[in-house]
Biotite code that builds the C-alpha atoms (Angstrom):
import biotite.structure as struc

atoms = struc.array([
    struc.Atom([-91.173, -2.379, 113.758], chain_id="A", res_id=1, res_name="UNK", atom_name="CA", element="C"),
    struc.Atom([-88.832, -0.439, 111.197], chain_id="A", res_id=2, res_name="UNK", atom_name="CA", element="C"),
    struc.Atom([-88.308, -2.050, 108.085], chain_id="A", res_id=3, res_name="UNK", atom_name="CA", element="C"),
    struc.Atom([-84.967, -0.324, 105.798], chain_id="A", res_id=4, res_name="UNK", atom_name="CA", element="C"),
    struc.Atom([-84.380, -1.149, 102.145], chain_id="A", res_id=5, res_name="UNK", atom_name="CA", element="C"),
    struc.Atom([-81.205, 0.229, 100.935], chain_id="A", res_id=6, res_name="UNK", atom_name="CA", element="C"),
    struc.Atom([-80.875, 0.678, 97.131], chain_id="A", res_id=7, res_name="UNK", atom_name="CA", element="C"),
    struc.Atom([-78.464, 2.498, 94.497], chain_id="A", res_id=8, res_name="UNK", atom_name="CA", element="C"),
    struc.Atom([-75.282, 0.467, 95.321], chain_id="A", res_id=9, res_name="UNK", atom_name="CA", element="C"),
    struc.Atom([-72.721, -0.437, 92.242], chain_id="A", res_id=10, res_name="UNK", atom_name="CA", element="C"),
    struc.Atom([-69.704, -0.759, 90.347], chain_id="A", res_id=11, res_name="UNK", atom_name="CA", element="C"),
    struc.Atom([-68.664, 2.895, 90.034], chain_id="A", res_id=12, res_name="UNK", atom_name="CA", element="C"),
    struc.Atom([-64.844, 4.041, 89.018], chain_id="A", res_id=13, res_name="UNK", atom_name="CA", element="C"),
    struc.Atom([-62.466, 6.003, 91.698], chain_id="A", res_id=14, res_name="UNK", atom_name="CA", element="C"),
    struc.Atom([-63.773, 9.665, 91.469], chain_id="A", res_id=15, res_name="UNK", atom_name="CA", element="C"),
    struc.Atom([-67.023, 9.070, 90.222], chain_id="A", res_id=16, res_name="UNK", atom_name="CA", element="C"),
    struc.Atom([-70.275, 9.050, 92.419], chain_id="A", res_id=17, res_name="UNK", atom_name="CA", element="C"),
    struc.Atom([-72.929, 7.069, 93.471], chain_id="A", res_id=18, res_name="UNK", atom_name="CA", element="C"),
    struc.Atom([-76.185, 7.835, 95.535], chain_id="A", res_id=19, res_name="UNK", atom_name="CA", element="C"),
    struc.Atom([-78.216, 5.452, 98.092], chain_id="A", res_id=20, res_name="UNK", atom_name="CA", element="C"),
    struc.Atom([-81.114, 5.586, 99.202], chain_id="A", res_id=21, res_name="UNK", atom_name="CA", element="C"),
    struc.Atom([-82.852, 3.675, 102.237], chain_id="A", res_id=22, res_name="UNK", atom_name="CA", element="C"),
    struc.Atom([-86.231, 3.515, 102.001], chain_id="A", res_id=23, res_name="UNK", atom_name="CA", element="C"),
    struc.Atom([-88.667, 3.076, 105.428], chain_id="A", res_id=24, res_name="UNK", atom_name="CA", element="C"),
    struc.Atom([-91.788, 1.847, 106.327], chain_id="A", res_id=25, res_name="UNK", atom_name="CA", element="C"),
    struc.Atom([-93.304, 0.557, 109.433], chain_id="A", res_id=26, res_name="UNK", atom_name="CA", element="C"),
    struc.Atom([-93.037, 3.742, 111.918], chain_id="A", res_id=27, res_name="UNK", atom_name="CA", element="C"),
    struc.Atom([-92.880, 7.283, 112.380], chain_id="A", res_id=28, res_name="UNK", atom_name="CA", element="C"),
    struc.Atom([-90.077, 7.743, 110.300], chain_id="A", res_id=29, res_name="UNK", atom_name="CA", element="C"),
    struc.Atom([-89.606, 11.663, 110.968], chain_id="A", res_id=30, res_name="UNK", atom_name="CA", element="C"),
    struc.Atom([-88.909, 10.386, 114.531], chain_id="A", res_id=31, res_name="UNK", atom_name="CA", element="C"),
    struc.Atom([-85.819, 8.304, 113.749], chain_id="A", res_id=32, res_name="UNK", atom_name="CA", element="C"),
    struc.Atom([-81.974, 9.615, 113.927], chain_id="A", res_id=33, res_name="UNK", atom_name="CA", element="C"),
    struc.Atom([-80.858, 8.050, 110.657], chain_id="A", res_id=34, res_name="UNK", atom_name="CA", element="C"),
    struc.Atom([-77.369, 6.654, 110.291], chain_id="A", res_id=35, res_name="UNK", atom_name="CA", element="C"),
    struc.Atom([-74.865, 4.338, 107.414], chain_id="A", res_id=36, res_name="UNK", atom_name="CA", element="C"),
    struc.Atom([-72.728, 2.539, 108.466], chain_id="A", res_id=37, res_name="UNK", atom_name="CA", element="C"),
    struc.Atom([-70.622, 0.463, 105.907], chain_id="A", res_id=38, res_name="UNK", atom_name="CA", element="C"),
    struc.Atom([-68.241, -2.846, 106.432], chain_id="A", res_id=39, res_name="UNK", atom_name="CA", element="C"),
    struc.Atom([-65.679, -4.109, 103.890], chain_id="A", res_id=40, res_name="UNK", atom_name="CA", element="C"),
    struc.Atom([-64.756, -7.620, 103.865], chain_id="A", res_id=41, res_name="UNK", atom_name="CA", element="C"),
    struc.Atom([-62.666, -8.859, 106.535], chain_id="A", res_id=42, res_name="UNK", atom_name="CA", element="C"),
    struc.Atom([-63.252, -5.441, 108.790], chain_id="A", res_id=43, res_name="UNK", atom_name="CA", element="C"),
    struc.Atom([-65.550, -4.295, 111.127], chain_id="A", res_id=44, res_name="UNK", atom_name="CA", element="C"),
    struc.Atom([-68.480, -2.417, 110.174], chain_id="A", res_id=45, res_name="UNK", atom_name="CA", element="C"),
    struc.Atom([-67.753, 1.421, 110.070], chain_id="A", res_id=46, res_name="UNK", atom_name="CA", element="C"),
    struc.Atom([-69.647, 4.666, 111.233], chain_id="A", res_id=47, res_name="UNK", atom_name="CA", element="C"),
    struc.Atom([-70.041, 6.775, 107.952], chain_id="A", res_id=48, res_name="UNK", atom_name="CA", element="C"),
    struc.Atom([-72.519, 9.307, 109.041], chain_id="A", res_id=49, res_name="UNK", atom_name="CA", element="C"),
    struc.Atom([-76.087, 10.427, 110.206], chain_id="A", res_id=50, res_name="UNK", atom_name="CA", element="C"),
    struc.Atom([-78.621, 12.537, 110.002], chain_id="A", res_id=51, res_name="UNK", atom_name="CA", element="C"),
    struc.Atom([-81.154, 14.096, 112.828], chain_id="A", res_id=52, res_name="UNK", atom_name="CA", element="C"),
    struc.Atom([-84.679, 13.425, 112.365], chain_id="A", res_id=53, res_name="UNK", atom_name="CA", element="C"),
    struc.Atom([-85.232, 17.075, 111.413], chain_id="A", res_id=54, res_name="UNK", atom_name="CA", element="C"),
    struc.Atom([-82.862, 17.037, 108.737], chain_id="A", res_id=55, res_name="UNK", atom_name="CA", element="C"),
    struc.Atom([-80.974, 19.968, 109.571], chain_id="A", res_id=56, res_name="UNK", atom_name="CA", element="C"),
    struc.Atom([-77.934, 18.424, 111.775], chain_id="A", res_id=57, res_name="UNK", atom_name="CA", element="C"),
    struc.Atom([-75.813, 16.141, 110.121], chain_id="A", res_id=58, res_name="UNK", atom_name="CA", element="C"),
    struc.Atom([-72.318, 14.688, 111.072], chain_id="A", res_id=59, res_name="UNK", atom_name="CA", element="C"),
    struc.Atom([-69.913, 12.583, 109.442], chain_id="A", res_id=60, res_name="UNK", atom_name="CA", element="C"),
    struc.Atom([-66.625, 9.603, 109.912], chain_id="A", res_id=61, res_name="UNK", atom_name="CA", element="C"),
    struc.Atom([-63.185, 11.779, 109.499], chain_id="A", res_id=62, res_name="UNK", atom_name="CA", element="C"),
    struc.Atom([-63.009, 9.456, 106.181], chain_id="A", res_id=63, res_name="UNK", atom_name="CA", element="C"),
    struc.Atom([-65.588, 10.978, 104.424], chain_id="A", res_id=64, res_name="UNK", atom_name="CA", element="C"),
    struc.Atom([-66.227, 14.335, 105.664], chain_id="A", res_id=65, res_name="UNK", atom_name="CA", element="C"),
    struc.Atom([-66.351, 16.468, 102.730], chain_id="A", res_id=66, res_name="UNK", atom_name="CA", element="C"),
    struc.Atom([-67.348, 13.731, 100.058], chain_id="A", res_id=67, res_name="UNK", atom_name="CA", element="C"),
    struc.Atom([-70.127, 12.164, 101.110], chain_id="A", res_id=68, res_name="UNK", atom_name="CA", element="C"),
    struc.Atom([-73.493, 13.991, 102.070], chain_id="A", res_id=69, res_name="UNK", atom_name="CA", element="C"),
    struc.Atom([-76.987, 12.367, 103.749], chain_id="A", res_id=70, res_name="UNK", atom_name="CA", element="C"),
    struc.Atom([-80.106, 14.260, 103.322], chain_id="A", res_id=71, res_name="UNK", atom_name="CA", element="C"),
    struc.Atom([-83.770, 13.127, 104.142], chain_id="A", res_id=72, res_name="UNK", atom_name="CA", element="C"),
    struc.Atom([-87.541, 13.551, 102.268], chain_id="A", res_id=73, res_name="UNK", atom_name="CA", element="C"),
    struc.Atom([-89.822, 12.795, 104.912], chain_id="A", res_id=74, res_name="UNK", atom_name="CA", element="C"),
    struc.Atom([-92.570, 12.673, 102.478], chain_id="A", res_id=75, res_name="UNK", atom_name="CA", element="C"),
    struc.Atom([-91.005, 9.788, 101.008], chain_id="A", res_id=76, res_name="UNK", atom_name="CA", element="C"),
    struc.Atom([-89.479, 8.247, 104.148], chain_id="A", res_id=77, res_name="UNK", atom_name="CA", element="C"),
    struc.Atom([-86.468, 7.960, 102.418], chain_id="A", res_id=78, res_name="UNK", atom_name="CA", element="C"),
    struc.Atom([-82.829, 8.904, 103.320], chain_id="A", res_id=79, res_name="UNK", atom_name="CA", element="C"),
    struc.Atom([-80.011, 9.114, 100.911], chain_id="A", res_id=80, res_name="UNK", atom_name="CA", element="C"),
    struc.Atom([-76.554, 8.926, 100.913], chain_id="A", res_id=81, res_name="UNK", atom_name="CA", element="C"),
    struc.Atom([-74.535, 10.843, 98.662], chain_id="A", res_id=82, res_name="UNK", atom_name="CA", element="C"),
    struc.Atom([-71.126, 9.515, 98.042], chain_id="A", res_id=83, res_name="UNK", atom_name="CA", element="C"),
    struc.Atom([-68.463, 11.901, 95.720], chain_id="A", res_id=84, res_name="UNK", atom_name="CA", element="C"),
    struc.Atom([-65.140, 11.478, 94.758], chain_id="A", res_id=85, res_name="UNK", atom_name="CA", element="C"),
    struc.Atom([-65.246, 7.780, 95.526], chain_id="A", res_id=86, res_name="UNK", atom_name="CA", element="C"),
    struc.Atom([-61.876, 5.783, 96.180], chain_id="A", res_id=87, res_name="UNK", atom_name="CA", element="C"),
    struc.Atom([-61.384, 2.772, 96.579], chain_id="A", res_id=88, res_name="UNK", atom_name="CA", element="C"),
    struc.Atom([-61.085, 2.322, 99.522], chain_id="A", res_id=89, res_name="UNK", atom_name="CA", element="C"),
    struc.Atom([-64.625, 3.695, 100.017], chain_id="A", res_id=90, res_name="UNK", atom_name="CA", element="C"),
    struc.Atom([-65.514, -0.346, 98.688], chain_id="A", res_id=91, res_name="UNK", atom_name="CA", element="C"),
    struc.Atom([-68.092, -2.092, 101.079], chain_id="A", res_id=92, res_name="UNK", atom_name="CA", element="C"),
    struc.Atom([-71.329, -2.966, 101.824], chain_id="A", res_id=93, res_name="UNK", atom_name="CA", element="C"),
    struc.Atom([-73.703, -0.001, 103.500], chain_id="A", res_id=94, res_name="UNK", atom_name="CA", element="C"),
    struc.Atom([-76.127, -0.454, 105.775], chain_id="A", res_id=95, res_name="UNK", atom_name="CA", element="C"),
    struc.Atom([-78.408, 2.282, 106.482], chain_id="A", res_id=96, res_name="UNK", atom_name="CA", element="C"),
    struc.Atom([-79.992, 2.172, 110.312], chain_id="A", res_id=97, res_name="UNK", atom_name="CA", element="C"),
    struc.Atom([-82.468, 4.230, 112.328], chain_id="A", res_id=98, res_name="UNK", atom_name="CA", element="C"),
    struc.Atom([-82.223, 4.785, 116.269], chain_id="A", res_id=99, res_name="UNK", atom_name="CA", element="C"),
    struc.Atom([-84.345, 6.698, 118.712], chain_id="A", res_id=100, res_name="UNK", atom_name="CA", element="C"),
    struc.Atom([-81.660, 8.729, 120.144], chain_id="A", res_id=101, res_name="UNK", atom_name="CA", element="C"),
    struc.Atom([-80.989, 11.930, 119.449], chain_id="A", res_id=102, res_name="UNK", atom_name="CA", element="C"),
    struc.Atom([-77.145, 12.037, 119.403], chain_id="A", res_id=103, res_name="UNK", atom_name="CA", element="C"),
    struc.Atom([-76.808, 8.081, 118.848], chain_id="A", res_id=104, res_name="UNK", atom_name="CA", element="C"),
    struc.Atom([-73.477, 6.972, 120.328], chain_id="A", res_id=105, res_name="UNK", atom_name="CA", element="C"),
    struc.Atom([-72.935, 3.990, 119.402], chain_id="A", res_id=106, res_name="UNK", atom_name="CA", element="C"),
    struc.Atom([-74.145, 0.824, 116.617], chain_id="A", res_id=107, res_name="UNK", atom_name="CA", element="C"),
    struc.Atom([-76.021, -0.435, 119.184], chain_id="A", res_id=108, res_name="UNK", atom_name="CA", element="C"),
    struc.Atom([-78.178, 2.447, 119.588], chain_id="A", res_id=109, res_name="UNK", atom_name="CA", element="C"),
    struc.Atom([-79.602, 1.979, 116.656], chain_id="A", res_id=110, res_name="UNK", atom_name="CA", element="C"),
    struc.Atom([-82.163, -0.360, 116.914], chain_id="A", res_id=111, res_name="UNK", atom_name="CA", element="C"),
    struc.Atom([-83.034, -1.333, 113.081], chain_id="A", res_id=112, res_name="UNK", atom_name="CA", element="C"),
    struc.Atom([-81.232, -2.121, 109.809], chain_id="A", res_id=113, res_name="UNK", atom_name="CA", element="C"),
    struc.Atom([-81.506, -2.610, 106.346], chain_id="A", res_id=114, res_name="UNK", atom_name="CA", element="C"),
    struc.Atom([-79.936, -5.919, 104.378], chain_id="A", res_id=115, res_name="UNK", atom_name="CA", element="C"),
    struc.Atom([-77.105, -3.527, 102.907], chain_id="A", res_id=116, res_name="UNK", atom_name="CA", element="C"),
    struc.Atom([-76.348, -2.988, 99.163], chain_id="A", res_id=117, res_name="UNK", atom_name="CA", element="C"),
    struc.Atom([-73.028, -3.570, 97.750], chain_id="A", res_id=118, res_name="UNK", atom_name="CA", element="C"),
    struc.Atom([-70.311, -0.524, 96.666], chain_id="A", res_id=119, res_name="UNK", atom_name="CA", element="C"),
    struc.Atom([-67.376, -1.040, 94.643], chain_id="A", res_id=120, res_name="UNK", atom_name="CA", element="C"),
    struc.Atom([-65.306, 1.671, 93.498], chain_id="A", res_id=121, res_name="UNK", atom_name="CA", element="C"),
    struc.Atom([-62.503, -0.096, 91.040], chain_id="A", res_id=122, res_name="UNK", atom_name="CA", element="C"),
    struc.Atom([-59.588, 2.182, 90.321], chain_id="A", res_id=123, res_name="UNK", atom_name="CA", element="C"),
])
């Protein structure tokens, strides 16, 4: 059993930055594709991005591609998500998540999630 602790969410203004981390325990984390996901009120949650368990393949939501980076420490089981140039729009709450597949598909391949931590980029 994986348990995910997201931290580092805020009140941040549009064009600043912010950076989350997701913290792991309970398994192998160097085994886990890592993903965020994020879901502003009244939508449906939203594929940001992920990261491979190796660290060196990343891919990213149209919506954020270029802005927003995720990087690993395996040492510290940790993932982070590096959000830049914030908008507005970018307000939600992200969930980080960690799935067995390789290339997951899908939110329901990923098996565990953290509790989420609260963005807000005012403008």
């Amino acid at each position: 059993q994986v348990q995910l602790v997201e931290s580092g969410g805020g009140l941040v203004q549009a064009g600043g930055s912010l950076r989350l981390s997701c913290a792991a325990s309970g398994g192998t984390f160097s085994t886990y594709t890592m993903g965020w996901f994020r879901q502003a009120p009244g939508k449906e949650r939203e594929f940001v991005g992920r990261i491979s368990w190796t660290g060196t393949s990343g891919y990213y939501a149209d919506s954020v591609k270029g802005r927003f980076a995720i990087s690993r420490d395996s040492a510290k089981n940790t993932v982070y998500l590096q959000m830049n140039s914030l908008k507005p729009e970018d307000t939600a709450v992200y969930f980080c998540a960690a799935s067995r597949a390789v290339v997951p598909t899908s939110a329901r391949t990923y098996a565990y999630w953290g509790q989420g931590t609260q963005v807000t980029v005012s403008s």
